[in-house]
N, C-alpha and C positions, 0 to 999 in steps of 0.2 A: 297445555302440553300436547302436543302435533303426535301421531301415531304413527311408529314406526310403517314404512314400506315392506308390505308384504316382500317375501323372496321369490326370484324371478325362479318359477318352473320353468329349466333348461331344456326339459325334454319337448312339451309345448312348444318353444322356440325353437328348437331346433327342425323339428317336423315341421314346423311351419314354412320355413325358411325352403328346407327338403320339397313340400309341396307347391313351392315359390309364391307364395301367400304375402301379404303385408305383415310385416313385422315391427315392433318397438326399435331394433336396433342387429344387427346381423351378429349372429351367433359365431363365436370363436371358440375354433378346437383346432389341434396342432396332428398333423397328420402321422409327422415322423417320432410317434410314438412316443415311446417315453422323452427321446431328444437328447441328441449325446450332447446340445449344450450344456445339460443339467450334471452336475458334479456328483449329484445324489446318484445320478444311473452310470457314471462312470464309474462311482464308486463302488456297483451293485457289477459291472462287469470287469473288475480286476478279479472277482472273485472266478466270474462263470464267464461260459462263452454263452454265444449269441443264441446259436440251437437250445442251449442246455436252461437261457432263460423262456424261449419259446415254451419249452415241453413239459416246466416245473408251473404249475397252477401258479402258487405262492409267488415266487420271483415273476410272472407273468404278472399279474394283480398287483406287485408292491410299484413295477417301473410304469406299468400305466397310470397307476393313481397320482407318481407324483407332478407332473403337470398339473392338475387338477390340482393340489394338495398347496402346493407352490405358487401356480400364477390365477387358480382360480377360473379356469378355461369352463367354457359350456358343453363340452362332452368329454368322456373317454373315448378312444379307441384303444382295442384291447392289444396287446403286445404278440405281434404274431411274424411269419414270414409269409410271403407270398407261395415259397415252392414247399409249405407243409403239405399240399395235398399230392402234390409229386412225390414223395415218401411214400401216402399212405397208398398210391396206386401201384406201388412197389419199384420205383426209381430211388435209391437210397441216396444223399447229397448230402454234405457240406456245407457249413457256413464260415465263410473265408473273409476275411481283413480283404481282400480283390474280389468278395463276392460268392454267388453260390457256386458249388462245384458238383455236379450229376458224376457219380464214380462210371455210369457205363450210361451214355446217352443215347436215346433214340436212332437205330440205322435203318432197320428192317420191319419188314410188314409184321413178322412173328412177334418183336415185339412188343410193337402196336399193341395186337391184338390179344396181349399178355396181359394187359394193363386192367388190371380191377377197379371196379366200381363196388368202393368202399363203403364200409358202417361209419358215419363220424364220429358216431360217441363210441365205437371200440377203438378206432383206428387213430382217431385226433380228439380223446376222449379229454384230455390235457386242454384244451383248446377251449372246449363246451365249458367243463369244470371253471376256468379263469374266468371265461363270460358270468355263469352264477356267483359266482360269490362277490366280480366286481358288482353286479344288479342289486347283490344283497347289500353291498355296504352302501352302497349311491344313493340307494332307495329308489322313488318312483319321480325322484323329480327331477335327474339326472339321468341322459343316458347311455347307452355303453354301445359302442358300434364295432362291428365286425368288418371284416373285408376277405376280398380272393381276388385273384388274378385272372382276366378277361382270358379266353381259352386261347388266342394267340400268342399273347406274352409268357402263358405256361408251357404251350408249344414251344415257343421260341428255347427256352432254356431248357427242355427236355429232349428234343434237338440237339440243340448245341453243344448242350453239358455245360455254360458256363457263358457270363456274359460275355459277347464278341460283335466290333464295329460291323454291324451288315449283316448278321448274322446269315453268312453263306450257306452252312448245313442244312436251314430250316427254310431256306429260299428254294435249294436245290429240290429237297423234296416235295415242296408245294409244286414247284415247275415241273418234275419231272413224272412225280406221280398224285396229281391232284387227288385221286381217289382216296388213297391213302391215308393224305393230310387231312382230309375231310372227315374220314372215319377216326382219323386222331383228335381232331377236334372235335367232334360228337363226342365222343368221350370223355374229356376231361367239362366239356359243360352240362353233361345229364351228371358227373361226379362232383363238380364245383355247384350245381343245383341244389343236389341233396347235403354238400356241406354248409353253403349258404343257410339254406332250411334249418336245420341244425342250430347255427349260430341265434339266430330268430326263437329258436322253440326256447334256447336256453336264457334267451335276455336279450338279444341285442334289437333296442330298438329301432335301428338302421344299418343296413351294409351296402357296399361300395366294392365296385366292380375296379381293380386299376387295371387298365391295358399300358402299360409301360411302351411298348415297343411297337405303338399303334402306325407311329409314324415312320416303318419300316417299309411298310406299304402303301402302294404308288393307287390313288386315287381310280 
């Protein structure tokens, strides 16, 4: 009688992969979250919107798992949006069928300089909560990654208010007052740092920076 094969610890392979190490076989995890291909998460958003699964732990934790649950993938990524932390620095937005929508975007220096450097676990305490309880059910051999938005691409839509080809608003300000933009982006990356940290303290054994809009800019 042949003895079954131990089970592949994902999280191992996964870090491994991450520290570009030799590996058995390349690790598969699905980026776009729970995956509106899956019927299961359509089904979970006739009920709710988009925000309203972000900010509910429960619904957060049920559309991340099933990827996992279903195709048997080598990590979670936790169900989140890029512009939660534009919320918690006090830019209130939207999640639109067209995309995010910032009710009053970035114009002026004031403010800029308005913009809080937030508590995670008060202000995106929603967010931490999803991370533990997915760590808790995955266990340790599975693991649950986090993410945020490179501080340009957060610019970019805090700026704009709202995805736009070229984004002119957030071009102008960089051109016309680079000090500005700079102090806006010091901002949101000592605030995207400590959310980062956060996400890590609560479970996630890897996070991932997206810069969506990297290629806005001219080399």
């Amino acid at each position: 009688m042949t003895q079954s094969a131990q089970p592949v610890n994902r999280k191992a392979l996964f870090l491994s992969a991450c520290r570009c190490e030799p590996v058995e076989r390349v690790p598969v995890w699905i980026m776009r979250q729970a995956g509106r291909y899956l019927p299961e998460y359509r089904a979970v958003r006739q009920k709710h919107n988009f925000l309203e699964v972000c900010t509910t732990p429960e619904l957060a934790v049920e559309v991340s798992l099933q990827p996992y649950r279903i195709l048997g993938v080598d990590a979670v990524i936790v169900f989140s949006d890029i512009l939660i932390p534009a919320g918690a620095m006090g830019l209130p937005f939207e999640l639109t069928d067209k995309g995010p929508v910032i009710e009053t975007p970035l114009r002026t220096a004031a403010q800029v300089h308005e913009l809080a450097l937030f508590d995670p676990e008060r202000e995106t305490g929603f967010l931490m909560e999803a991370i533990r309880i997915l760590s808790r059910e995955l266990g340790p051999n599975v693991p649950v990654l986090g993410f945020a938005a490179a501080p340009w691409t957060l610019a970019c839509y805090m700026i704009e208010g709202h995805g736009k080809d070229g984004f002119p608003a957030a071009k102008t300000m960089l051109y016309n007052d680079p000090r500005l933009f700079r102090s806006l982006l010091e901002r949101i990356a000592h605030a995207t740092a400590r959310y980062l940290s956060a996400q890590i303290a609560a479970g996630a054994a890897a996070v991932q920076l997206f810069d969506t809009w990297v290629g806005e800019l001219t080399l």
